[in-house]
Backbone as CSV, one residue per row, in Angstrom:
resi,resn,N_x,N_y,N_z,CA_x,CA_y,CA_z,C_x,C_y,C_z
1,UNK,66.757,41.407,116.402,68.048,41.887,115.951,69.096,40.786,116.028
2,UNK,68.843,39.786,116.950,69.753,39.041,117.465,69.872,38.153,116.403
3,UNK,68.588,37.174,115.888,68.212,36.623,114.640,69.221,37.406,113.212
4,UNK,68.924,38.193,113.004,69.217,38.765,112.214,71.123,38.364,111.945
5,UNK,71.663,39.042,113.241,72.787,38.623,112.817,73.410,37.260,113.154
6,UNK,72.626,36.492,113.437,72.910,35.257,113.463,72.887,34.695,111.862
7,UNK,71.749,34.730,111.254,71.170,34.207,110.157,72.708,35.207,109.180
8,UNK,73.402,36.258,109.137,74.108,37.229,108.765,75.851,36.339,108.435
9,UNK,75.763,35.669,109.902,77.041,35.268,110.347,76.950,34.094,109.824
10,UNK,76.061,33.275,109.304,75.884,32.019,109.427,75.937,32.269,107.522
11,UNK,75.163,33.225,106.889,75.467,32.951,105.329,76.784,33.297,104.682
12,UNK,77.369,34.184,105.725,79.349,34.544,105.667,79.812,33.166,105.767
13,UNK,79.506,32.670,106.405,80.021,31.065,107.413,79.600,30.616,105.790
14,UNK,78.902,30.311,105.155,78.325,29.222,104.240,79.436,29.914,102.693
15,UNK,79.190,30.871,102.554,79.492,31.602,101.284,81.270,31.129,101.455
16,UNK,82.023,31.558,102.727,83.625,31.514,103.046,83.539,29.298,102.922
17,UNK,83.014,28.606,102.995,82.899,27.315,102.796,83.226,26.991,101.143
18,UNK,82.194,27.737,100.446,81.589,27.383,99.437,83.332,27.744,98.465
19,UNK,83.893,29.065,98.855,85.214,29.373,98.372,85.939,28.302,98.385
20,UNK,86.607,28.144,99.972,87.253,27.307,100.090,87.189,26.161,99.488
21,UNK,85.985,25.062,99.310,85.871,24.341,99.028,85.698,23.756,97.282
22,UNK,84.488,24.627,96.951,84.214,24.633,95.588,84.894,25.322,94.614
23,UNK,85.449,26.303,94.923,85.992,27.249,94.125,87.663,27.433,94.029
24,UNK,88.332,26.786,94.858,89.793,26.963,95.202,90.306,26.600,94.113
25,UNK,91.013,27.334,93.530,92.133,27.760,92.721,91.955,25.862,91.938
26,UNK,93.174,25.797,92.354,94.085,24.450,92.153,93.944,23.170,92.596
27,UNK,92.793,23.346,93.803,92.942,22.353,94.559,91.670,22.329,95.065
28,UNK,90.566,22.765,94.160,89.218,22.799,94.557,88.616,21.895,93.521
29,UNK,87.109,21.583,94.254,86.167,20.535,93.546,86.009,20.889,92.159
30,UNK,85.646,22.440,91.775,85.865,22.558,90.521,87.116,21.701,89.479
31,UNK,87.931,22.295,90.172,89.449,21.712,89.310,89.291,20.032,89.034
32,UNK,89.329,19.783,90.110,89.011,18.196,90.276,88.479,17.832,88.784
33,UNK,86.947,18.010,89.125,86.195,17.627,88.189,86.475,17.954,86.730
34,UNK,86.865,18.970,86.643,87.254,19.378,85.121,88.523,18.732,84.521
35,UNK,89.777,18.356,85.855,90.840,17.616,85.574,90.372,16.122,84.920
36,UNK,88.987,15.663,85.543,88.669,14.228,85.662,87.838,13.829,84.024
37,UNK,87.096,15.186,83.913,86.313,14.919,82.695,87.318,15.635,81.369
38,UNK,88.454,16.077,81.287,89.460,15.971,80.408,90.591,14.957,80.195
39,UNK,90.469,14.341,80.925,91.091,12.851,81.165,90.398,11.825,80.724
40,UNK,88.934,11.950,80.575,87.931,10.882,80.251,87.339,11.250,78.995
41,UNK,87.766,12.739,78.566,87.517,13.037,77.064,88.599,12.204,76.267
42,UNK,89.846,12.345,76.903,91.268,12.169,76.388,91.079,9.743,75.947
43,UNK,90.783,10.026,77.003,90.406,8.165,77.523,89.502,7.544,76.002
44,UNK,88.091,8.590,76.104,87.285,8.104,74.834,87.471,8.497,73.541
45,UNK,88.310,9.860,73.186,89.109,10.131,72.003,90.135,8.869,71.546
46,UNK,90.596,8.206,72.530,91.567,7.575,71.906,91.616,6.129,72.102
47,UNK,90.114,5.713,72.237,89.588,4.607,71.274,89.628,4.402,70.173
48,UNK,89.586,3.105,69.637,89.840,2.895,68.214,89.212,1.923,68.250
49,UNK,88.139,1.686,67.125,87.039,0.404,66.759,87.679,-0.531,66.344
């Protein structure tokens, strides 16, 4: 039983990470990355041969 809610507490613990971190609004890794690769669309659009 003890297992149990250890392994319980510990995927709350991982999932409340994964929010914070990956998923935050404005100021999460998502954003980041999507800020970074619309900036680098913007960068290679506006090359000129």
């Amino acid at each position: 039983m003890r297992n149990i809610l250890i392994t319980v507490m510990m995927l709350i613990v991982v999932a409340l990470l994964f929010t914070s971190i990956i998923n935050d609004g404005s100021t999460g890794m998502r954003r980041n990355i999507s800020n970074h690769g619309t900036q680098a669309n913007t960068d290679i659009t506006a090359l000129r041969p």
